[in-house]
C-alpha positions in Angstrom: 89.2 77.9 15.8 91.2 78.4 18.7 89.5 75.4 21.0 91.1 72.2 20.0 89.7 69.4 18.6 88.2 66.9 20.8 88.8 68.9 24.5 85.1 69.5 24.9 83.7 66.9 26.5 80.2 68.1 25.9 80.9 68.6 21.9 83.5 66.3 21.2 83.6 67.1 17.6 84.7 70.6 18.2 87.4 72.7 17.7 90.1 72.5 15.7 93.3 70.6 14.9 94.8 73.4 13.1 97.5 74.0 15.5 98.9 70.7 14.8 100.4 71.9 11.7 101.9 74.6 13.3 106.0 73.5 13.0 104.9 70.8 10.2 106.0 70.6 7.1 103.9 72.9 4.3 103.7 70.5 1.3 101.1 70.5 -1.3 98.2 68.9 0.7 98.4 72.1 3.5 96.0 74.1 1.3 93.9 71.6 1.1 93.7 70.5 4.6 93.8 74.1 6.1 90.7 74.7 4.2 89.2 71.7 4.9 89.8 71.7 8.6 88.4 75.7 8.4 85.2 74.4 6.6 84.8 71.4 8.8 84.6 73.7 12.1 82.5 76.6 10.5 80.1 74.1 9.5 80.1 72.2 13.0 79.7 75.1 14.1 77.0 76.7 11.9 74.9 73.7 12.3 75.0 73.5 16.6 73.9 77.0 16.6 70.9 75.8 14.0 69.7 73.5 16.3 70.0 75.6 19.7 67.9 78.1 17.6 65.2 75.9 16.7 64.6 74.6 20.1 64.8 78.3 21.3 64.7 80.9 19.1 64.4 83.7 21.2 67.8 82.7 23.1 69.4 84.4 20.0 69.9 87.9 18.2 70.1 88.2 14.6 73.6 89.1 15.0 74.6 85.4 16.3 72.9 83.4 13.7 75.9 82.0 11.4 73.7 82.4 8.5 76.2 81.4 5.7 79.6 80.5 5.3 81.0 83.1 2.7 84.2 82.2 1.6 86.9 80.6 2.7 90.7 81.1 1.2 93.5 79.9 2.2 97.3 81.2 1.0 100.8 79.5 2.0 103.6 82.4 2.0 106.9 80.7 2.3 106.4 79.1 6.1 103.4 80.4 6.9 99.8 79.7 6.2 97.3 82.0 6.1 93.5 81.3 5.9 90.7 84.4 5.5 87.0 83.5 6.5 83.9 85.3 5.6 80.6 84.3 7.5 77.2 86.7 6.9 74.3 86.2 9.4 71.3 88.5 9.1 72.5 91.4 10.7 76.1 91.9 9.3 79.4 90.5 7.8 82.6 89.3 9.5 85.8 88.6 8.2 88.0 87.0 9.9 91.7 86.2 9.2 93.6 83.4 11.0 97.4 82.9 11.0 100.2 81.3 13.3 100.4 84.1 15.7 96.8 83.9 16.5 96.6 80.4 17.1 
């Protein structure tokens, strides 16, 4: 999340364009593309890690395997967006919460 999008030049797909809308307006399309821009990079994610582990599976614990992607809920307070993730892999549960000063 905190990579931006496209400065990988071995994954140009990743990261994330989230801190674009930082200073932007909040209207009523910012929930949906918060959560859409979230999903986008758990999944791109989800699925790179998927494909490292079937070409070698013993390169990874339990504990690194993005198993699912939870939930994902996003909630605009005045001028500030806030989006909570959940992902679950074999091993445990993380929840993680994103917001302006973290970006």
């Amino acid at each position: 999340m905190l990579e931006r999008y496209g400065s990988n030049r071995f994954h140009p797909t990743f990261g994330s364009s989230l801190q674009s809308f930082i200073g932007g307006v909040i209207g009523s399309s910012t929930h949906a593309n918060v959560y859409n821009e979230v999903l986008r990079v758990l999944t791109n994610y989800q699925a790179m890690v998927y494909q490292l582990f079937t070409a070698n599976p013993n390169a990874f614990s339990l504990s690194e395997l993005p198993y699912s992607i939870d939930s994902v809920n996003v909630s605009v307070t005045y001028d500030t967006v806030y989006c909570t993730m959940q992902v679950s892999n074999p091993a445990s549960t993380a929840t993680v919460t994103i917001s302006p000063t973290s970006l």
